[in-house]
C-alpha positions in Angstrom: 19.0 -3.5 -13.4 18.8 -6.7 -11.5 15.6 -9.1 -12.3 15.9 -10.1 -7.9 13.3 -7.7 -6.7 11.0 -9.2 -9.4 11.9 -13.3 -8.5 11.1 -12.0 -4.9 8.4 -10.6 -5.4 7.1 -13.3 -7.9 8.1 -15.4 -5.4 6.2 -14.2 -2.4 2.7 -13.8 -5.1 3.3 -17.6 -5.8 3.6 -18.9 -2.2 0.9 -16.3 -0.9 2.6 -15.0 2.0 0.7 -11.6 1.3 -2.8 -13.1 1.6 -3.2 -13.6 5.2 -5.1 -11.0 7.2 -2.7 -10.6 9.7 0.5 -10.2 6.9 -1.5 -7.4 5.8 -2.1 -5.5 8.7 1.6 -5.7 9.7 2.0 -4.4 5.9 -0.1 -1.5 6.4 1.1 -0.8 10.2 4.3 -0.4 8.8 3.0 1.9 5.7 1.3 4.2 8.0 4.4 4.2 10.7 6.8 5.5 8.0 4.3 8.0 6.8 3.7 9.1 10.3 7.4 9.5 10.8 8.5 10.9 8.0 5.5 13.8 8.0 7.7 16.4 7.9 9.4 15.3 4.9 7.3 13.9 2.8 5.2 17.0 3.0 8.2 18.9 2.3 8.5 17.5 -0.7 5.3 17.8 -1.7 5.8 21.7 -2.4 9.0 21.1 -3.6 7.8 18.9 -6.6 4.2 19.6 -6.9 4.5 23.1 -6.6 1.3 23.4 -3.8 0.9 25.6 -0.7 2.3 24.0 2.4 -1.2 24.0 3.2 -2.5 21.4 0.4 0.0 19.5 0.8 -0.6 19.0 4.4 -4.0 18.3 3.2 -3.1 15.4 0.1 -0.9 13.8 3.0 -3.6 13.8 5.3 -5.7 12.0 2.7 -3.1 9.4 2.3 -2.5 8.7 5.6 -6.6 8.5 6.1 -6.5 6.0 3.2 -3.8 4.0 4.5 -5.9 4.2 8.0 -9.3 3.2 6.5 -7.7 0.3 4.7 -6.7 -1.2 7.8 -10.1 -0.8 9.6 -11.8 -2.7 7.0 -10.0 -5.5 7.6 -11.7 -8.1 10.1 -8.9 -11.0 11.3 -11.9 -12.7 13.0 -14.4 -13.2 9.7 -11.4 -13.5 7.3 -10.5 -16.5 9.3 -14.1 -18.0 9.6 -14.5 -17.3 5.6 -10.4 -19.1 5.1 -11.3 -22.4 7.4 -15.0 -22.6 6.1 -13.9 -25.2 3.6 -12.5 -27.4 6.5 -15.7 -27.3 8.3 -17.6 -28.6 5.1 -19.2 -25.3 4.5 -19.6 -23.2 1.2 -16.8 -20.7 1.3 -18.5 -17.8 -1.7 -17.6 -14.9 0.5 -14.0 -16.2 0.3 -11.8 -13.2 -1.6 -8.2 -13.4 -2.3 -5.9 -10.3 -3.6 -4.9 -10.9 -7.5 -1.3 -12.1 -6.7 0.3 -9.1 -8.3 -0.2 -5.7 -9.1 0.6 -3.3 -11.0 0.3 0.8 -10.0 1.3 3.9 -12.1 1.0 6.7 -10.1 -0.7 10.3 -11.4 2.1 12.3 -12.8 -0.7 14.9 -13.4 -2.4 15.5 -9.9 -2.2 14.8 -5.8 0.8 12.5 -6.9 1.4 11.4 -3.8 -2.2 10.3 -3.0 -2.3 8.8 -6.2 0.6 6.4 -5.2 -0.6 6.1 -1.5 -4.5 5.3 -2.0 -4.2 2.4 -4.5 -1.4 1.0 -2.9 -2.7 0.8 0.6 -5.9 -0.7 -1.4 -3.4 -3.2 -3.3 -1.9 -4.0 0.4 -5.3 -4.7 2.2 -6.4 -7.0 -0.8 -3.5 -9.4 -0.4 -1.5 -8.2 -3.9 2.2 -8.1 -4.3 2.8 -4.7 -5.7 4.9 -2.6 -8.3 4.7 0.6 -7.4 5.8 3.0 -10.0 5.9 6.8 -9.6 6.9 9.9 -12.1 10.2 11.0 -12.2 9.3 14.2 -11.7 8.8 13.8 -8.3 12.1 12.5 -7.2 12.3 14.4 -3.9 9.0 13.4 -2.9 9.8 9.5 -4.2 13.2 9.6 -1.7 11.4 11.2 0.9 8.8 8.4 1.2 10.1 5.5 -0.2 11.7 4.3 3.3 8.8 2.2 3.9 10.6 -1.1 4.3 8.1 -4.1 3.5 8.5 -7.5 3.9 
């Protein structure tokens, strides 16, 4: 396996691309677009490798999606940008928070797999974090059906 995904993504947690506000929405915009698009499948594969009713898994990719959805609402491109520049403007900057840099995510092998890959990483995204996203073998149709979100 090729060490280039991990200098890139060292990379981009060193020169903190991820940690504007506006990076993130685009990050998050893009999440929920692919999820949106690929609905169909992604549920689909859901039954296939969690075994639920097309019915809860309609309902644990709804969740997602809401997760992905309320993670971008909280974010606020106007105060981030007061609470960034406050330094410059001699004033205290304490409500100043920055994501971690990179993290790591190990998704439920046991429960709402997907949702447990979807939720924290959405959360990871909003923050400003780099992230590794690992998920359980076991769930290889669902992992191919929604790993065509293409991030920067």
């Amino acid at each position: 396996m090729s060490n280039r995904p991990f200098a890139q993504l060292q990379a981009a947690a060193i020169d903190g691309r991820t940690r504007t506000v506006f990076y993130r929405q685009t990050q998050l915009e893009k999440l929920h677009k692919s999820l949106v698009s690929n609905a169909s499948e992604i549920v689909d594969a859901i039954v296939a490798d969690a075994g639920l009713s097309r019915t809860e898994a309609q309902i644990e990719y709804s969740l997602a999606l809401t997760a992905v959805r309320e993670r971008f609402a909280e974010l606020e491109p106007k105060k981030e940008l007061e609470n960034e520049y406050a330094i410059a403007r001699g004033e205290d900057a304490g409500s100043l928070r920055l994501g971690y840099g990179t993290v790591y995510i190990k998704a439920s092998a046991d429960h709402t797999h997907f949702y447990s890959a979807i939720a924290p990483l959405s959360a990871a995204i909003a923050a400003g974090n780099c992230v590794v996203l690992q998920v359980c073998e076991k769930f290889e149709t669902m992992t191919r059906s929604s790993t065509d979100y293409d991030a920067d």
